[in-house]
C-alpha positions in Angstrom: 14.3 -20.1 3.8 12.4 -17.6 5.8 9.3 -18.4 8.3 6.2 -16.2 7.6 4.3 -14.9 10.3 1.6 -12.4 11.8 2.0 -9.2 13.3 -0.2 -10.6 16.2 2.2 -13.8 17.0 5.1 -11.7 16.5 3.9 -9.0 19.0 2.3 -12.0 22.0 6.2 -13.7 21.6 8.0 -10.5 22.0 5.6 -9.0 24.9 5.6 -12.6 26.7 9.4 -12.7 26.8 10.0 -15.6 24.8 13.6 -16.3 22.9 13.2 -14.6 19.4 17.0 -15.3 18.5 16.0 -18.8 17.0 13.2 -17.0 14.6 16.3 -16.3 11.9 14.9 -14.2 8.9 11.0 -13.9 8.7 8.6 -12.5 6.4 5.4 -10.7 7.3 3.4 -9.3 4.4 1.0 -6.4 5.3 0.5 -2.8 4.3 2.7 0.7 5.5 0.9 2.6 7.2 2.8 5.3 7.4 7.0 5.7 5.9 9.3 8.1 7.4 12.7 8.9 5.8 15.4 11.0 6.7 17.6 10.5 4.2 20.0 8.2 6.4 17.4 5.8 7.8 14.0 5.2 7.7 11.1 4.1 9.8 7.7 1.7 8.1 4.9 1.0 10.7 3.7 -2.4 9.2 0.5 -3.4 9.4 -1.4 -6.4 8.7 -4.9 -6.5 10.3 -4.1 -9.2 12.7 -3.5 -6.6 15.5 -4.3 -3.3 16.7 -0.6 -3.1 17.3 1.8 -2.2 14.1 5.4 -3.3 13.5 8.5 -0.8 12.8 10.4 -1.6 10.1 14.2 0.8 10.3 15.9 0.5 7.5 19.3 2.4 6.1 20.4 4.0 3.3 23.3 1.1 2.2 20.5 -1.5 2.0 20.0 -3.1 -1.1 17.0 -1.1 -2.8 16.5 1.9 -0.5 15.6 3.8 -2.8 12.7 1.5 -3.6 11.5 0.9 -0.1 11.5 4.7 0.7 8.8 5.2 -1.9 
């Protein structure tokens, strides 16, 4: 079961230094601002509203539905 969180909480624990290897798989629902693709690999700045800051989603070509994720 994944945890849901914010962009902001995920951003303060990772700037603050705290131990994110216990977090296991999370979900954070928000919007792409922008989606770069290269063909190989490709880049999603996530956004959510909770923060001025965005997250960077990478993501390859042999995951699951990369085709769907890189439109």
């Amino acid at each position: 079961m994944s945890k849901i969180i914010d962009v902001r909480t995920t951003y303060e624990a990772f700037t603050s230094g705290a131990d994110l290897s216990n977090l296991g798989e999370v979900e954070i629902y928000g919007w792409a601002r922008t989606n770069r693709n290269s063909g190989q690999i490709g880049f999603i700045e996530l956004h959510d509203g909770t923060a001025f800051k965005s997250i960077q989603v990478v993501y390859s070509n042999d995951t699951e539905n990369y085709d769907s994720v890189a439109h």
